[in-house]
Each structure stands twice: as C-alpha cells, then as structure tokens.
C-alpha positions as CSV (number, residue, x, y, z in Angstrom):
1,X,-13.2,2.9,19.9
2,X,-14.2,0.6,16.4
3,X,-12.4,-0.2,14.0
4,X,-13.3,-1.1,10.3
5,X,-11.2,-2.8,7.9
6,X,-11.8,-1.9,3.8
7,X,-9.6,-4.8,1.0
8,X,-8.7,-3.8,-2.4
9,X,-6.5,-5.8,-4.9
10,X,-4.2,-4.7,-7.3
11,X,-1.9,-6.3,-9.6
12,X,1.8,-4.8,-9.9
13,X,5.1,-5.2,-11.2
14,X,8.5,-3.8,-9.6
15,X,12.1,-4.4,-9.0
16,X,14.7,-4.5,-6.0
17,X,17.8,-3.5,-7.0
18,X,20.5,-1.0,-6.4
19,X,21.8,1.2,-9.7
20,X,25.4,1.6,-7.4
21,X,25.6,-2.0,-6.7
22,X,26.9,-4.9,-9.2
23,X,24.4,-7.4,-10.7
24,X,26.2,-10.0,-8.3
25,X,25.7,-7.9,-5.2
26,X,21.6,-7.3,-6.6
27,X,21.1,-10.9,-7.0
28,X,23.1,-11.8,-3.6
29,X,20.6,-9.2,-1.8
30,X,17.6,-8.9,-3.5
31,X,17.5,-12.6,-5.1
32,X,15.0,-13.3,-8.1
33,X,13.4,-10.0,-7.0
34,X,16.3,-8.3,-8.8
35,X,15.4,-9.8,-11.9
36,X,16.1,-7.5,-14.9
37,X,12.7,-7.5,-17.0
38,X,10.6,-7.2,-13.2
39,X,8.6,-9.3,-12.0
40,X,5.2,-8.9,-10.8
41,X,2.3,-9.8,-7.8
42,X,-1.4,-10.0,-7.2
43,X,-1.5,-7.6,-4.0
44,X,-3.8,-7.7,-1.4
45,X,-4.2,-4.4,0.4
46,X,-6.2,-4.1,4.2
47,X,-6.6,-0.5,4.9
48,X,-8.2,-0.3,8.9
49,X,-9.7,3.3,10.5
50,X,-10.6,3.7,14.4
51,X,-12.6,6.1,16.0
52,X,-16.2,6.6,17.3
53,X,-19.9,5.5,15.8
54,X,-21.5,8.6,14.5
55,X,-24.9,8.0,16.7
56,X,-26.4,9.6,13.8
57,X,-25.6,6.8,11.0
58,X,-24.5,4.2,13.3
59,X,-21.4,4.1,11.2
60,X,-17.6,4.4,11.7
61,X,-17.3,5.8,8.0
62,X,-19.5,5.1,5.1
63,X,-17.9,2.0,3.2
64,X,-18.6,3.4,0.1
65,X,-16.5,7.0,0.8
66,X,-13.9,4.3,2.5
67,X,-13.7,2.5,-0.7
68,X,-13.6,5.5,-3.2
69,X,-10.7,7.2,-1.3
70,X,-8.5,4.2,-1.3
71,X,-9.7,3.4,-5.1
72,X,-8.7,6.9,-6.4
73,X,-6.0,7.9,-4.0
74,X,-3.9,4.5,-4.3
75,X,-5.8,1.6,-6.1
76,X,-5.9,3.2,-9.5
77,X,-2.4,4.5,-9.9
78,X,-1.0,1.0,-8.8
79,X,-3.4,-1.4,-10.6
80,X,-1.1,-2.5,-13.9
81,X,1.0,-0.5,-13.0
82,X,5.5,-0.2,-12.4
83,X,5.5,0.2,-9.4
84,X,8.9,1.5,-9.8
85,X,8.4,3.8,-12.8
86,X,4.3,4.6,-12.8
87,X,3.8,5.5,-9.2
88,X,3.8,9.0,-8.1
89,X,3.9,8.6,-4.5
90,X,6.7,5.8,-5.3
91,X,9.0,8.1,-7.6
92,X,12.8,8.1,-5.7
93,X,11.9,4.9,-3.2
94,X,13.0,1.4,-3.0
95,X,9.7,-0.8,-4.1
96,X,10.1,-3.4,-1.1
97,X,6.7,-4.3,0.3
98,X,7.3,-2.2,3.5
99,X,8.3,0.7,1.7
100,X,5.0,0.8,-0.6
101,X,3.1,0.1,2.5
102,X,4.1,2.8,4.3
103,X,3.7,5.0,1.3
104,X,0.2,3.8,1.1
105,X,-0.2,5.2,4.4
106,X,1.4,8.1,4.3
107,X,-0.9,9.1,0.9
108,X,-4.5,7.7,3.0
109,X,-3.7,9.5,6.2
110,X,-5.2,13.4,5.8
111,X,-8.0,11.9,3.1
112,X,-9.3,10.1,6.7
113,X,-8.0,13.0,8.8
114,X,-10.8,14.8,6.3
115,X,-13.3,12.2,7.2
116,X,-12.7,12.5,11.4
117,X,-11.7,9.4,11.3
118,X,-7.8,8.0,12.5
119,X,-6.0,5.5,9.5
120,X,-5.0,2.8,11.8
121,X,-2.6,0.6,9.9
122,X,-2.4,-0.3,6.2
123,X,-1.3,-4.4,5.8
124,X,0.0,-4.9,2.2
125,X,-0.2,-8.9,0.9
126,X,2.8,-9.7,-1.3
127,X,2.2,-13.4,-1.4
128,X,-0.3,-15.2,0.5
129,X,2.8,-15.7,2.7
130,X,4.4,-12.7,3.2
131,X,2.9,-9.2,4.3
132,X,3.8,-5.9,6.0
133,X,1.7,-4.2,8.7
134,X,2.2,0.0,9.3
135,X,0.5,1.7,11.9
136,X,2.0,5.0,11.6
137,X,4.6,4.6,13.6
C-alpha cells in the first residue's frame, strides 16, 4: 500500500452562527467567527489516496488527473467564494472547518472510487494553527 498526498489552496469567507440563537449566545459560542459581515481564510487543503503502483506506470494515480479532480470538483466552487451561500455541497450545513472537511470528502470519494484508487483522508488548514483531519470514518 502507497499513499500520495495532492495540496491546493483556496481563499474563503464563512460564518458560524445559529439563526435560532441570540447574537449573545453566537458570540458566547462561536466568538469573532460569528461576526456579522463574515470573515474569511487562506485554506490549505491535503487531499491523500492509498492503494497499489500500477506496474505499468509506476504510479499510484497520475498527479495531473489527482489535481484536475480536486480543482474542478472542490477547488473551483470554494476559491472566492461564501462558503456559506456559494457552495453547493455546503447548502443547509454549519461552515465549521470539520464540517467542510468532511464535505470535501464526501464530494472526492467516487471521483477516486472512478480512478481504482481509495481517498484516504482529506486535512483542511484553517490557520497555520488549526486543521481537521477525515478519513472516512
């Protein structure tokens, strides 16, 4: 078993907060991330697949078919974008990082299925001290 690891970057805004709870309780939970006007991040995004070398290529996947999946499948409709009010796959979820992360995950998985290749975890860079790991489980 190999794995190979694929980053992307994207720049996003989004908001934590509640429509059924008070400003107060927002801001008590959520703190300046339930800012009114949003606020934004510069994402880092490490997408990982596992399986076998193809003895034929001597590769896991091609990085280039790696890269365009994640690109037009996730990359392009969260670059610039609200995350809470752009975002397909986001439409009716909380934008925390590990809810986006495992909706990144759950929108990568059968484009690799396609591939014979396993998505082995998707980690999702909020700040260059905070970040969410999902493998799936």
């Amino acid at each position: 078993m190999i794995y190979i690891t694929r980053r992307e970057r994207f720049s996003a805004a989004h908001k934590l907060y509640r429509e059924d709870w008070s400003l107060e309780q927002n801001e008590a939970v959520f703190g300046n991330c339930s800012n009114p006007n949003w606020h934004g991040h510069n994402y880092e995004l490490f997408v990982t697949v596992k399986g076998e070398i193809n003895p034929e290529t001597g590769f896991l996947i091609d990085l280039k078919k790696m890269k365009s999946i994640i690109l037009q499948h996730v990359i392009r409709k969260l670059d610039h974008k609200n995350v809470n009010l752009d975002v397909d796959f986001m439409k009716g979820k909380k934008a925390s990082t590990e809810v986006i992360a495992v909706a990144i995950f759950q929108v990568l998985k059968p484009f690799f299925d396609q591939e014979n290749v396993e998505l082995h975890a998707v980690k999702l860079y909020e700040t260059e001290n905070n970040f969410v790991e999902y493998f799936g489980e």
